[in-house]
Structures are given as C-alpha cells and as structure tokens.
PDB file of N, H, CA, C and O in Angstrom:
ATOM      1  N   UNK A   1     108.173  78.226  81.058  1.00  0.00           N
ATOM      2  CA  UNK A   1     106.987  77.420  80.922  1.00  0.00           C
ATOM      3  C   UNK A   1     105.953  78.211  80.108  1.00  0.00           C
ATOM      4  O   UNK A   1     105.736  79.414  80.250  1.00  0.00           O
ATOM      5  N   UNK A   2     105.396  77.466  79.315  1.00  0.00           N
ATOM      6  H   UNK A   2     105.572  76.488  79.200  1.00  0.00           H
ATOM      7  CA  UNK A   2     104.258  77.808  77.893  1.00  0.00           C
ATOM      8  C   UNK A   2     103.034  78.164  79.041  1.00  0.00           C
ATOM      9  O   UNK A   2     102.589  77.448  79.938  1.00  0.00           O
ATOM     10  N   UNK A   3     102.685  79.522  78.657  1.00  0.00           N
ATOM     11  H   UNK A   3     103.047  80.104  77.929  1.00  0.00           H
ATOM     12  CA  UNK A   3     101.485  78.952  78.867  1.00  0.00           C
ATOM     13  C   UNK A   3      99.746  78.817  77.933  1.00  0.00           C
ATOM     14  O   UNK A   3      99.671  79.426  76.865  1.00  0.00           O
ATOM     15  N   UNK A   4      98.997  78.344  78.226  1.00  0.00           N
ATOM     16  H   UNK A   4      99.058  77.849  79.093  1.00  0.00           H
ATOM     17  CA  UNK A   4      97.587  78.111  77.605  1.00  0.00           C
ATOM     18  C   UNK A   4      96.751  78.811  77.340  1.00  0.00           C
ATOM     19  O   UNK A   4      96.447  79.477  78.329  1.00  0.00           O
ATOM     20  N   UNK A   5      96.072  79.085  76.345  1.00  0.00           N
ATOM     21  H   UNK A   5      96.319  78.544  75.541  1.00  0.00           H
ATOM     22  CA  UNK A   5      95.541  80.266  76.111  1.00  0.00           C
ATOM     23  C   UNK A   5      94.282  79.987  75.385  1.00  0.00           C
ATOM     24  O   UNK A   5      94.477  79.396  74.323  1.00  0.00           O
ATOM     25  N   UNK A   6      92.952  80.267  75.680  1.00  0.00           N
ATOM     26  H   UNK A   6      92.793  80.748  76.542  1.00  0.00           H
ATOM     27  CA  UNK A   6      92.027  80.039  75.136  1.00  0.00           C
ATOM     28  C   UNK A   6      91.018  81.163  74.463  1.00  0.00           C
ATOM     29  O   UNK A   6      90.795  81.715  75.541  1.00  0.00           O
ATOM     30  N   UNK A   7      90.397  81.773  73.722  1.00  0.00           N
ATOM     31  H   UNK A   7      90.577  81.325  72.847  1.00  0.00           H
ATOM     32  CA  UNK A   7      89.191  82.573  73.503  1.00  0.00           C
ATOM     33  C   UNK A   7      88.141  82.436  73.640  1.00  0.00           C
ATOM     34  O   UNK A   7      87.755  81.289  73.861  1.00  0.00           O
ATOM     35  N   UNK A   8      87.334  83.338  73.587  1.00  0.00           N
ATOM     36  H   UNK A   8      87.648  84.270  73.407  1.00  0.00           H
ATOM     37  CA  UNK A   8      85.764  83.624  74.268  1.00  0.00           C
ATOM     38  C   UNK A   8      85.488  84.262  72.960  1.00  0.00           C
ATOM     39  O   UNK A   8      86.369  84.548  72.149  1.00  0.00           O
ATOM     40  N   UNK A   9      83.925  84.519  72.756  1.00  0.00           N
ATOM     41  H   UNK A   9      83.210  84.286  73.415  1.00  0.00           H
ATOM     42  CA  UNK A   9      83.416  85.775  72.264  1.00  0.00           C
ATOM     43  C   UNK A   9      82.404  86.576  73.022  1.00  0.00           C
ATOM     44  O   UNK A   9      81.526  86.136  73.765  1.00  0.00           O
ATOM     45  N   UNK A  10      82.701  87.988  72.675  1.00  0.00           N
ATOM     46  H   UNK A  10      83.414  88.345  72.072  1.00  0.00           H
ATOM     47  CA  UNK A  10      81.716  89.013  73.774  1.00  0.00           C
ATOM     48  C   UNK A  10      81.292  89.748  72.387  1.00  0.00           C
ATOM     49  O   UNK A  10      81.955  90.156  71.433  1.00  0.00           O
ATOM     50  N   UNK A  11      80.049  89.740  72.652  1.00  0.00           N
ATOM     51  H   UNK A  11      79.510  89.408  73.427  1.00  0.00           H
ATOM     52  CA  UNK A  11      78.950  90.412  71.918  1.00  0.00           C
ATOM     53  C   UNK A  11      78.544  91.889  72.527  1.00  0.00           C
ATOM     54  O   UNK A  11      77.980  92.080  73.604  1.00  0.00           O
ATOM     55  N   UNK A  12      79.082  93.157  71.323  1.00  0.00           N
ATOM     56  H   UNK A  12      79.540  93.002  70.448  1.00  0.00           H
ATOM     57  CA  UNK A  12      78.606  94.567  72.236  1.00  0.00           C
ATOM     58  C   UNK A  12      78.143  95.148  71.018  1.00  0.00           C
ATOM     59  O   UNK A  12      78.543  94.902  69.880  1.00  0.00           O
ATOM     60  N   UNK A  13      77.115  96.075  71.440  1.00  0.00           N
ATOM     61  H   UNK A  13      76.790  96.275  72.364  1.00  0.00           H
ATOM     62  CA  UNK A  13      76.212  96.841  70.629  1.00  0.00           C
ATOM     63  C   UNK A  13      77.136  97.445  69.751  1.00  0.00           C
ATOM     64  O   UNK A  13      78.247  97.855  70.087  1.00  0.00           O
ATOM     65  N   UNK A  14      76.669  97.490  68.660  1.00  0.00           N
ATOM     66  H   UNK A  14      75.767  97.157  68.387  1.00  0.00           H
ATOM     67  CA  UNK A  14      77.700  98.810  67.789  1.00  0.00           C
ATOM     68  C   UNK A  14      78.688  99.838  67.885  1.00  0.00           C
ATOM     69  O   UNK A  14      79.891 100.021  67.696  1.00  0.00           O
ATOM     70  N   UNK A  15      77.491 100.522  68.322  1.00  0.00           N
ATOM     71  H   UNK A  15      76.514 100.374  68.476  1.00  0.00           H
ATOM     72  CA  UNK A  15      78.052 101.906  68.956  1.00  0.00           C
ATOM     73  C   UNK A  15      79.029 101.984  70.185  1.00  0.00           C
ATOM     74  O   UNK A  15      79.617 103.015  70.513  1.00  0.00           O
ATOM     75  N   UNK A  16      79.133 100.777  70.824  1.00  0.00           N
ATOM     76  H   UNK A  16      78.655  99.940  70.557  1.00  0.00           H
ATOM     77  CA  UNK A  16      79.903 100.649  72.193  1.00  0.00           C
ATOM     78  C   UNK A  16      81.150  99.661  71.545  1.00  0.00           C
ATOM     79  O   UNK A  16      82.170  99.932  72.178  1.00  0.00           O
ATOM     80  N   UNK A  17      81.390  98.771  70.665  1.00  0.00           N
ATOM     81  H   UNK A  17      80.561  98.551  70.150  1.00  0.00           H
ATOM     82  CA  UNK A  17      82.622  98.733  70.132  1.00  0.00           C
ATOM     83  C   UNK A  17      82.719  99.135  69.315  1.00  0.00           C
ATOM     84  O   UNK A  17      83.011  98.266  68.494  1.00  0.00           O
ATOM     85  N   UNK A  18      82.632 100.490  68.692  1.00  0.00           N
ATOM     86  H   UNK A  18      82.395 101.196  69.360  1.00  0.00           H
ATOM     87  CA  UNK A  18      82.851 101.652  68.372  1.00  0.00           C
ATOM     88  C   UNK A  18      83.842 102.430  69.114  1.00  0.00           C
ATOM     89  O   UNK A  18      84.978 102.683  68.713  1.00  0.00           O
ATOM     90  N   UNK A  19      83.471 102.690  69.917  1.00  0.00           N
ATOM     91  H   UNK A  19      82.549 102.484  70.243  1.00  0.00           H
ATOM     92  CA  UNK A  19      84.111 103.230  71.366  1.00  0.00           C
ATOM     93  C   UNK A  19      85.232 102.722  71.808  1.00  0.00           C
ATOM     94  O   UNK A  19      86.316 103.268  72.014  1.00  0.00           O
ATOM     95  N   UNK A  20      84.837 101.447  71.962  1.00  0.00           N
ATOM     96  H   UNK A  20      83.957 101.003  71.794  1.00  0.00           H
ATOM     97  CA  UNK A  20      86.349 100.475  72.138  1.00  0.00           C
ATOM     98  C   UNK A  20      87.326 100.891  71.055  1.00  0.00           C
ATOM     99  O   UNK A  20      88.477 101.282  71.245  1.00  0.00           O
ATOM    100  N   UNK A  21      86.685 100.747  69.858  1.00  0.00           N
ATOM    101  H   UNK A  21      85.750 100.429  69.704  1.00  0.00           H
ATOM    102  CA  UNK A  21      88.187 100.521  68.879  1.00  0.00           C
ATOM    103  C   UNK A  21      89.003 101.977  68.815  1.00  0.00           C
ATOM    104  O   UNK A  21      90.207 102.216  68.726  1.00  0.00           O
ATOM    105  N   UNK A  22      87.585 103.031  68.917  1.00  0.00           N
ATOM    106  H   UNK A  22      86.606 102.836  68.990  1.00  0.00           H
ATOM    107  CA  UNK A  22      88.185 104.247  68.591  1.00  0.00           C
ATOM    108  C   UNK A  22      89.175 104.497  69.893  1.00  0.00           C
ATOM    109  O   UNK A  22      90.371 104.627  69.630  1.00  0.00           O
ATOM    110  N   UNK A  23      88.663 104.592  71.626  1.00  0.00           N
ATOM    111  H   UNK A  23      87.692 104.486  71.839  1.00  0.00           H
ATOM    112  CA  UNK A  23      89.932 104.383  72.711  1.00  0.00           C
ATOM    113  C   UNK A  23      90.775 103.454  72.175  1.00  0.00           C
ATOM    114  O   UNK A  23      91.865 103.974  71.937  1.00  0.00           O
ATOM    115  N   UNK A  24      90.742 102.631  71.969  1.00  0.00           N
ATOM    116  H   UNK A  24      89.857 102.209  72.163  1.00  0.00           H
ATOM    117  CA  UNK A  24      92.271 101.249  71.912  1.00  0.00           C
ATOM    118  C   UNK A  24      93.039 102.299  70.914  1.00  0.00           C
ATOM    119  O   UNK A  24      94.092 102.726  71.389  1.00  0.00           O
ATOM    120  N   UNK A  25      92.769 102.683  69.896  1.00  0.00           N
ATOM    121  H   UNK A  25      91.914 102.336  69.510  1.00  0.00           H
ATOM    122  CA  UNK A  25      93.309 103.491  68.965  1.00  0.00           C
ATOM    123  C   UNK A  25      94.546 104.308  69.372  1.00  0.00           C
ATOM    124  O   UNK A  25      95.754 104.321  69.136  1.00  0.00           O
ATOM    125  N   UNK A  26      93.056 105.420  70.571  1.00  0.00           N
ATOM    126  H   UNK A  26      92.074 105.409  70.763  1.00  0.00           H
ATOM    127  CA  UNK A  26      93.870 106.354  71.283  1.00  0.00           C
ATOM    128  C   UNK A  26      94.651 105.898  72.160  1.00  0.00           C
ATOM    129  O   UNK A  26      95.370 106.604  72.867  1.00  0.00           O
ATOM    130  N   UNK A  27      94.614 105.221  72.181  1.00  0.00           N
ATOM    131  H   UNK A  27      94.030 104.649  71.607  1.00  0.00           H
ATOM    132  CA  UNK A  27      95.875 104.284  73.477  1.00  0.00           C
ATOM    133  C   UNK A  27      97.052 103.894  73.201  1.00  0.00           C
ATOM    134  O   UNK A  27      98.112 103.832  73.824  1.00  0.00           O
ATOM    135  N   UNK A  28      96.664 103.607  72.036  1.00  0.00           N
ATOM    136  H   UNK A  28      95.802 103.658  71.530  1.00  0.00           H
ATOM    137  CA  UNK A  28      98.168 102.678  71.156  1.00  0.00           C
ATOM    138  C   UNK A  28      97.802 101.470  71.413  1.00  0.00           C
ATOM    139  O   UNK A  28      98.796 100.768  71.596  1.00  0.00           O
ATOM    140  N   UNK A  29      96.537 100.730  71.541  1.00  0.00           N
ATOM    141  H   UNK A  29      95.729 101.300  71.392  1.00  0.00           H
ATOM    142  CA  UNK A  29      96.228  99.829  71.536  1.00  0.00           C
ATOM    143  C   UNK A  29      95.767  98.541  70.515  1.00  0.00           C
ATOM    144  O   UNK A  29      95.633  98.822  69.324  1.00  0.00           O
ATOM    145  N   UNK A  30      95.574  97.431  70.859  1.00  0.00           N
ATOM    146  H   UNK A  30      95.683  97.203  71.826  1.00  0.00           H
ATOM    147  CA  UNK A  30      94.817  97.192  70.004  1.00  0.00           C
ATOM    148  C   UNK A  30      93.368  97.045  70.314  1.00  0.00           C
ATOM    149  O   UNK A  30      93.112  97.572  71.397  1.00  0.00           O
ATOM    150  N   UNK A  31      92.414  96.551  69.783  1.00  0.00           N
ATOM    151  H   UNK A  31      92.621  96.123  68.903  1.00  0.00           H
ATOM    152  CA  UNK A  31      91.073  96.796  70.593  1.00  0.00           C
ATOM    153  C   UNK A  31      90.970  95.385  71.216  1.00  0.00           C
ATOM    154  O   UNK A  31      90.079  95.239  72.053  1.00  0.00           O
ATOM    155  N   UNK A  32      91.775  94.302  70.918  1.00  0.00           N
ATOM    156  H   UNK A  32      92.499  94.420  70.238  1.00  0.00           H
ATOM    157  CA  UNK A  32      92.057  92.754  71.921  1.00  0.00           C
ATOM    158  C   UNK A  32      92.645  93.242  72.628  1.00  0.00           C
ATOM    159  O   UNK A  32      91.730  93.326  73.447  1.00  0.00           O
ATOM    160  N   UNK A  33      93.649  93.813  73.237  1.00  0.00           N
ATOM    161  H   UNK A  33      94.393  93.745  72.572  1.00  0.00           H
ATOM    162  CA  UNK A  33      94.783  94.307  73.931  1.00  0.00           C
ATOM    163  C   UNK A  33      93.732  95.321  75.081  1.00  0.00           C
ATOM    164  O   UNK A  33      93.737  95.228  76.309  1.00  0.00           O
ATOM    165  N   UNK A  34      92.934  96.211  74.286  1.00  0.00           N
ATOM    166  H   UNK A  34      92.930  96.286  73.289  1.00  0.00           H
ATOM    167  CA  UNK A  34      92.630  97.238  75.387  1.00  0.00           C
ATOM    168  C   UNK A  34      91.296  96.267  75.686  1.00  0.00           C
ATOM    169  O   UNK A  34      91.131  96.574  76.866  1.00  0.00           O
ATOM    170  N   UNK A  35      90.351  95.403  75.428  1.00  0.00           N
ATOM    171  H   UNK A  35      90.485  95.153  74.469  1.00  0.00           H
ATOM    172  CA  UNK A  35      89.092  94.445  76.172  1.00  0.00           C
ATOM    173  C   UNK A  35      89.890  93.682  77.073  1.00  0.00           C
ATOM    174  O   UNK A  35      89.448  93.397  78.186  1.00  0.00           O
ATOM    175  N   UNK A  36      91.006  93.328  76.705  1.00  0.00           N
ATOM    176  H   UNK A  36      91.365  93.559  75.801  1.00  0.00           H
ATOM    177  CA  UNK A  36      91.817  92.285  77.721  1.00  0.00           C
ATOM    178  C   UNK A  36      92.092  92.943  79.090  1.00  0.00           C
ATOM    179  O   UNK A  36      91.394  92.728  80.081  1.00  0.00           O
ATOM    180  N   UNK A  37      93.117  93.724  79.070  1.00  0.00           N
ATOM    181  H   UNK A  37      93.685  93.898  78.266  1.00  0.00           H
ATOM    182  CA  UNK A  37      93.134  94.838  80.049  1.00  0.00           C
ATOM    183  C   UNK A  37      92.588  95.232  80.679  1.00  0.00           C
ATOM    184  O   UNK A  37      93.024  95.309  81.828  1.00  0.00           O
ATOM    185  N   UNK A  38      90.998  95.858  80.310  1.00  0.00           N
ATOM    186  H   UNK A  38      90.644  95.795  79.377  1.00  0.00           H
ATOM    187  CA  UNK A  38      89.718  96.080  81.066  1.00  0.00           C
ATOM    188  C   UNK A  38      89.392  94.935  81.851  1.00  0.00           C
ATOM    189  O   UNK A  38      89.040  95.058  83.024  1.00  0.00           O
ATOM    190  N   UNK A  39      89.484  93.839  81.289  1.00  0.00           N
ATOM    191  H   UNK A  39      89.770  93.738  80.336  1.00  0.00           H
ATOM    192  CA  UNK A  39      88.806  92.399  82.174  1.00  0.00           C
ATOM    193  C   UNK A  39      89.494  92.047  83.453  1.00  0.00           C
ATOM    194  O   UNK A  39      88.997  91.808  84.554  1.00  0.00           O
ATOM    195  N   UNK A  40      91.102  92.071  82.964  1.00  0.00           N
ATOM    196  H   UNK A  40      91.506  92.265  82.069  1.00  0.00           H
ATOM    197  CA  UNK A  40      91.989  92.073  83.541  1.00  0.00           C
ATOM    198  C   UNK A  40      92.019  92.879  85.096  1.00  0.00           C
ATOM    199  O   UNK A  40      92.133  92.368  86.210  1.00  0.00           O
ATOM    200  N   UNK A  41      91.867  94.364  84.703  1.00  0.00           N
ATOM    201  H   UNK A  41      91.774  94.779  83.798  1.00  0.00           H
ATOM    202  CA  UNK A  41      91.884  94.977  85.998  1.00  0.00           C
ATOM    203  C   UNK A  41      90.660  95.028  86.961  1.00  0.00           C
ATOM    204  O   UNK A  41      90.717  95.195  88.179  1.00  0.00           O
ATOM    205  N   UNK A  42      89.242  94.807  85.996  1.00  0.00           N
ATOM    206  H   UNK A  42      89.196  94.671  85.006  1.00  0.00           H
ATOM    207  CA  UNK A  42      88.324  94.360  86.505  1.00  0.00           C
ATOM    208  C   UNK A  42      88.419  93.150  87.592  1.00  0.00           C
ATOM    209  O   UNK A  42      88.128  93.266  88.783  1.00  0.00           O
ATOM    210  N   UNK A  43      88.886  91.960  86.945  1.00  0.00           N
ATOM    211  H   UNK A  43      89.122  91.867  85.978  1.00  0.00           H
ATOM    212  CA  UNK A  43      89.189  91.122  88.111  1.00  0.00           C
ATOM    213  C   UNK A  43      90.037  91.297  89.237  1.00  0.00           C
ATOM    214  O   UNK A  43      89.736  90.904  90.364  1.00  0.00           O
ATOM    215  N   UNK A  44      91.483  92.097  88.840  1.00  0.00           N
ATOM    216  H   UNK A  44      91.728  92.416  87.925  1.00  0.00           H
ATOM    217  CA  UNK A  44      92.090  92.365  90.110  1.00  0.00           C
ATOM    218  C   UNK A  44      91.389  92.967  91.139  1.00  0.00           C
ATOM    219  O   UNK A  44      91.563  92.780  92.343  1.00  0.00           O
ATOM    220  N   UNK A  45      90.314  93.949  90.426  1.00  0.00           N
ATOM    221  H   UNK A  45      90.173  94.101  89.447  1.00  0.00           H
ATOM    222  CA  UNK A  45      89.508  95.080  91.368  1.00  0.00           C
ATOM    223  C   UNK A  45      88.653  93.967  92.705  1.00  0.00           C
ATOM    224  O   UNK A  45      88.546  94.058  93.928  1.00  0.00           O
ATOM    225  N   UNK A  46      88.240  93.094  91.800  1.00  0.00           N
ATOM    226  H   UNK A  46      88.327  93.021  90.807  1.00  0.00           H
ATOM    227  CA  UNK A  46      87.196  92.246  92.508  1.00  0.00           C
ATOM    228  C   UNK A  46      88.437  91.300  93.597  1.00  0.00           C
ATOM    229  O   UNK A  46      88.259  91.418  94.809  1.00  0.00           O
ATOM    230  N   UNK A  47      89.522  90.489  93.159  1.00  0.00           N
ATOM    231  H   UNK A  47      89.666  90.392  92.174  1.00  0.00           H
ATOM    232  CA  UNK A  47      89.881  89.957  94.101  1.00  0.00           C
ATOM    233  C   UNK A  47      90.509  90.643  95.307  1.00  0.00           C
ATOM    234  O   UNK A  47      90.634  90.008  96.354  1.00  0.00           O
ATOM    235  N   UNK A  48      90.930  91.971  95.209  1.00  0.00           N
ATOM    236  H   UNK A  48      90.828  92.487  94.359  1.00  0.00           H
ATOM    237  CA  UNK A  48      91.561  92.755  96.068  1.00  0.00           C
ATOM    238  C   UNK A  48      89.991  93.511  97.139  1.00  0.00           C
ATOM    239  O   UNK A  48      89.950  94.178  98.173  1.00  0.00           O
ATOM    240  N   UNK A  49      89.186  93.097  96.439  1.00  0.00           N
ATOM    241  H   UNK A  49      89.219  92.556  95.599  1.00  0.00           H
ATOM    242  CA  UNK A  49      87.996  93.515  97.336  1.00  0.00           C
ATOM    243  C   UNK A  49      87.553  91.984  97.916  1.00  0.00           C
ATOM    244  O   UNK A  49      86.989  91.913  99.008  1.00  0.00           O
ATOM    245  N   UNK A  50      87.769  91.061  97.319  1.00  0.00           N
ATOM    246  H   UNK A  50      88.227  91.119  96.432  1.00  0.00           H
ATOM    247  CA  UNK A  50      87.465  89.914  98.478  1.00  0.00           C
ATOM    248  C   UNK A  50      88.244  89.739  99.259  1.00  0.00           C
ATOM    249  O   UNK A  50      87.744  89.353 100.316  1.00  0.00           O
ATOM    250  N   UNK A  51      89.458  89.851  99.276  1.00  0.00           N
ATOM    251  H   UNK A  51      89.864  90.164  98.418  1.00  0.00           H
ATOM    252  CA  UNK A  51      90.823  90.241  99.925  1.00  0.00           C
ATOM    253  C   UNK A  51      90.600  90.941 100.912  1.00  0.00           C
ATOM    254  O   UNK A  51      91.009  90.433 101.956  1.00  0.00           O
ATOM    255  N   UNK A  52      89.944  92.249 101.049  1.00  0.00           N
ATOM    256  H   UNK A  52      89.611  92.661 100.201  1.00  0.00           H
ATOM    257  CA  UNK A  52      89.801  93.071 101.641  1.00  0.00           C
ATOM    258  C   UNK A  52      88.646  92.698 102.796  1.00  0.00           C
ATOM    259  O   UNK A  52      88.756  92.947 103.996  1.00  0.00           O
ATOM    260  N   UNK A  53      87.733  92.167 102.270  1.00  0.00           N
ATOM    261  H   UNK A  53      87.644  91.964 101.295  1.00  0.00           H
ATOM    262  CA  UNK A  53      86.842  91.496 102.933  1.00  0.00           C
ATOM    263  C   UNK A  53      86.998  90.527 104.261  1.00  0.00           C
ATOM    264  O   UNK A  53      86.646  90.534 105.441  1.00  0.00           O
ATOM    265  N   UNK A  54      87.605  89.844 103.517  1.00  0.00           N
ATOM    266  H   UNK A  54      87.891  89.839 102.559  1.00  0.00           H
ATOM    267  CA  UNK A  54      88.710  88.390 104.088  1.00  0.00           C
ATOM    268  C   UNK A  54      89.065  88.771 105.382  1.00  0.00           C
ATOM    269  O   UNK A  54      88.608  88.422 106.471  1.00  0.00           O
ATOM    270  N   UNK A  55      90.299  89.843 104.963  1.00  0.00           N
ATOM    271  H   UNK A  55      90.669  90.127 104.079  1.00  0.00           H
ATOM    272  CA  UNK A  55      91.338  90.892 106.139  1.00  0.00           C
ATOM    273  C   UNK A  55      89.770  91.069 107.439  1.00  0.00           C
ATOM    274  O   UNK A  55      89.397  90.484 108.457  1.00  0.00           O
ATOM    275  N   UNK A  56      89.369  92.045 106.719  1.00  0.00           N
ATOM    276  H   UNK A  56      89.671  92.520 105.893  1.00  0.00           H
ATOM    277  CA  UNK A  56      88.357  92.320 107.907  1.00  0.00           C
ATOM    278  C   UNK A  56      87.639  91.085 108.794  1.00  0.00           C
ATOM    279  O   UNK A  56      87.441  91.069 110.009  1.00  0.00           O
ATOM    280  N   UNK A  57      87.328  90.104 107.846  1.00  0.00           N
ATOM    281  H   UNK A  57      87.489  90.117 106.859  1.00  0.00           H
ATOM    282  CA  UNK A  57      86.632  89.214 109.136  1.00  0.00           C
ATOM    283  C   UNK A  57      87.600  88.492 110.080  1.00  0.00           C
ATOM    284  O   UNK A  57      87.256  88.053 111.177  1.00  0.00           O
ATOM    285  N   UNK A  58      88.932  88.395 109.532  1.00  0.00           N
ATOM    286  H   UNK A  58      89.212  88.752 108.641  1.00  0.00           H
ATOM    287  CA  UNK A  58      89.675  87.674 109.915  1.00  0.00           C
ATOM    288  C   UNK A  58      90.040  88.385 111.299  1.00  0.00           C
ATOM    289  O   UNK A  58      90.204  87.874 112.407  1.00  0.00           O
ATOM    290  N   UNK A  59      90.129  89.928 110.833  1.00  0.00           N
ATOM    291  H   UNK A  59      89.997  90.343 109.933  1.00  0.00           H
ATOM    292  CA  UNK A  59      90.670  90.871 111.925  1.00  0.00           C
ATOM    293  C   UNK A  59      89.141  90.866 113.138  1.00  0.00           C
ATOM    294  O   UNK A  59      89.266  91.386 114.247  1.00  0.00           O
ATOM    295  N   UNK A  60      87.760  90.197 112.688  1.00  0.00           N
ATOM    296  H   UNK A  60      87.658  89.774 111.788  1.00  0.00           H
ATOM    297  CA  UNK A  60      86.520  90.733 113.706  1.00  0.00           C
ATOM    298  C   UNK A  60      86.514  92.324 113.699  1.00  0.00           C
ATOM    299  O   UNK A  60      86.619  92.981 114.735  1.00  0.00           O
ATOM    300  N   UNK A  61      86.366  92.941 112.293  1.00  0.00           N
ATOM    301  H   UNK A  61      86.280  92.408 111.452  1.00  0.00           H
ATOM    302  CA  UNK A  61      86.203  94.248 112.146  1.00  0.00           C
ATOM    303  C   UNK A  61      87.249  95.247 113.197  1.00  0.00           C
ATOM    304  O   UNK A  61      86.985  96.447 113.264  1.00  0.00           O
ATOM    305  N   UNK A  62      88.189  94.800 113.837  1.00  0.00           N
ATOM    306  H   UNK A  62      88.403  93.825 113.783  1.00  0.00           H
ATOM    307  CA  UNK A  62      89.472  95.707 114.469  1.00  0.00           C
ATOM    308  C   UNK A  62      90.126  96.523 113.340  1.00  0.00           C
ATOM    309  O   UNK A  62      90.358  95.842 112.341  1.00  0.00           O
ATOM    310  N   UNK A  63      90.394  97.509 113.276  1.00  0.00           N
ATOM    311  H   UNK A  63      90.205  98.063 114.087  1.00  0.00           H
ATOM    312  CA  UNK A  63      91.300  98.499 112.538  1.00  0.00           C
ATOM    313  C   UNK A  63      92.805  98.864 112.686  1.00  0.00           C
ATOM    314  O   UNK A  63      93.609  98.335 113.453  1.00  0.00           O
ATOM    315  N   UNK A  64      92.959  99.560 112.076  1.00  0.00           N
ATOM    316  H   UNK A  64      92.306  99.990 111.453  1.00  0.00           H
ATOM    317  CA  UNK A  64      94.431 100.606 112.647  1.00  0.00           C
ATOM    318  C   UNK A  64      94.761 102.015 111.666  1.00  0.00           C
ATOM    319  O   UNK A  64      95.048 102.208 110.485  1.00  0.00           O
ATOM    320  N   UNK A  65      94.591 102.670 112.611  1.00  0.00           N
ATOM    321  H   UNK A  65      94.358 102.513 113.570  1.00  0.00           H
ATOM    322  CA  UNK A  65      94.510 103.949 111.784  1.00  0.00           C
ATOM    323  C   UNK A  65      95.908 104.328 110.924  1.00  0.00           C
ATOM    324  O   UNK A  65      97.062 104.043 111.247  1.00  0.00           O
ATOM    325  N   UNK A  66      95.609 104.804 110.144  1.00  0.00           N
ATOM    326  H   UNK A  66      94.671 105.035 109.883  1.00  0.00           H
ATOM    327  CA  UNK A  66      96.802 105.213 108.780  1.00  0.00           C
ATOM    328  C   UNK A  66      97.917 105.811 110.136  1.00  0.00           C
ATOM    329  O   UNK A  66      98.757 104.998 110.520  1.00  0.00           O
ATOM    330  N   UNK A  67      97.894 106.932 110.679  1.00  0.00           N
ATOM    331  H   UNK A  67      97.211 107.592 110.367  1.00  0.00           H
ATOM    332  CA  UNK A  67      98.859 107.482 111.593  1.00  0.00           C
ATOM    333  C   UNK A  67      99.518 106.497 112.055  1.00  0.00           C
ATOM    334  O   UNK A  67     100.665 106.121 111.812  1.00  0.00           O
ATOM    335  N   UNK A  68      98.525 105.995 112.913  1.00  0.00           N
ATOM    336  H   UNK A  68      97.593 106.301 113.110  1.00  0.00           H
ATOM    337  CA  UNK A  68      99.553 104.169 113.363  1.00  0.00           C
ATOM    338  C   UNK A  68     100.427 103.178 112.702  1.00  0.00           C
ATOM    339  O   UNK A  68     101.508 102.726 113.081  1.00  0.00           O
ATOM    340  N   UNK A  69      99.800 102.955 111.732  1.00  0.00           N
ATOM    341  H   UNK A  69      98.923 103.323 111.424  1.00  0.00           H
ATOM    342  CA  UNK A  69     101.112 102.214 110.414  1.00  0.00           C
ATOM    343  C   UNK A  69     102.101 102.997 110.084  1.00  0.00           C
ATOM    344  O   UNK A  69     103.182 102.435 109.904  1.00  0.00           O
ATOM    345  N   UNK A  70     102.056 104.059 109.959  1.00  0.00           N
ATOM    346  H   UNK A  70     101.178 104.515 110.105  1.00  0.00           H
ATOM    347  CA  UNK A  70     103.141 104.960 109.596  1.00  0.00           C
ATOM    348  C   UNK A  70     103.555 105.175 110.688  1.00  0.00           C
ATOM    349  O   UNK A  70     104.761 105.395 110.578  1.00  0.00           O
ATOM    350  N   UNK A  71     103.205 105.247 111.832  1.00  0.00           N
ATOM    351  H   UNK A  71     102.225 105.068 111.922  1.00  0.00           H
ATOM    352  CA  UNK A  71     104.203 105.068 113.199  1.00  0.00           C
ATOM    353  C   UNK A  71     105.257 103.797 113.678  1.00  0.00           C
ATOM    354  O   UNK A  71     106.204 103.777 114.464  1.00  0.00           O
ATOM    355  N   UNK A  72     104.549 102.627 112.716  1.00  0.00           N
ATOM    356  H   UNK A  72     103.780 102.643 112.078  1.00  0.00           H
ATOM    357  CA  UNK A  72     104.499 101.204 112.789  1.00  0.00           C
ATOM    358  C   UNK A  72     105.858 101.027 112.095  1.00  0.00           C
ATOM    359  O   UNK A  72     106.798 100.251 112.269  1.00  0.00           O
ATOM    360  N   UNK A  73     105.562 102.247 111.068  1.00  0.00           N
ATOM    361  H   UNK A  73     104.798 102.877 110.927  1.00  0.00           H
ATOM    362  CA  UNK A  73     106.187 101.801 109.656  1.00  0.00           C
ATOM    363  C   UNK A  73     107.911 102.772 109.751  1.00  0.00           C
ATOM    364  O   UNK A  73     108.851 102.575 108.983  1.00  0.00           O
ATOM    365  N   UNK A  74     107.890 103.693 110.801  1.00  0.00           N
ATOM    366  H   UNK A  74     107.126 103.854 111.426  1.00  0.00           H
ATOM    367  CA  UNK A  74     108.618 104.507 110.749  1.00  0.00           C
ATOM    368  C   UNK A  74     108.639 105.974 110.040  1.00  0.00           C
ATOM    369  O   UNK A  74     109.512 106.825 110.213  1.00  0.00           O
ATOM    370  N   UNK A  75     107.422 106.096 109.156  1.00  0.00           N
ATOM    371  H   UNK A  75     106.712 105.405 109.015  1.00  0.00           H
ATOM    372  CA  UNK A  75     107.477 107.240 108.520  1.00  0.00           C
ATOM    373  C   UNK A  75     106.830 108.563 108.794  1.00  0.00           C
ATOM    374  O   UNK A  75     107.032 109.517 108.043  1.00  0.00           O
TER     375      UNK A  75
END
C-alpha cells in the first residue's frame, strides 16, 4: 500500500540552516533526510512521554522497582 505524502515549509535563520546542511553533510545525509529525522524522533520523544504519562495515571502513581522486573523478568 502507497502511501501519501505531503510538504510543509520551515523557515530558519541562515546561520542555523547552515548548520543543518553542513551536519546532514557530516552524516551522509541529505539536509531533507536529516530535518525529517529530527521531527521524526522529536515526535516519538513526545508520544512515548504521553505514553508514559498515561501508564502512570492509569497505574494511580504505583511503581515497580527495576530489581523487581528483572526478578519478574527472570534476569
């Protein structure tokens, strides 16, 4: 299955996609490839923190300590 693909434009000071192109460079990137990426993990960052959020209310702030999962877990 295809999927859909649309563009944006992001407006950055000079000197800061500057920066971009010269990292994407060093990356083996391209400088679409390395802004994409950034956005990209940016959002994972954010949904794995609402995620995280979520867990906790769901749990009423209860825990389990790392030792315990790995007791849990067998390791």
């Amino acid at each position: 299955m295809a999927t859909s693909t649309k563009s944006t434009t992001i407006r950055f000071d000079t000197n800061v996609l500057n920066l971009i192109h010269k990292q994407a460079e060093l990356d083996g990137e391209t400088p679409t490839d390395y802004m994409r990426k950034a956005v990209l993990e940016k959002l994972e960052d954010s949904l794995d923190y609402q995620d995280a959020v979520n867990n906790i209310r769901a749990s009423q702030g209860q825990t389990v300590s790392r030792d315990d999962v790995m007791k849990q877990l067998g390791l």
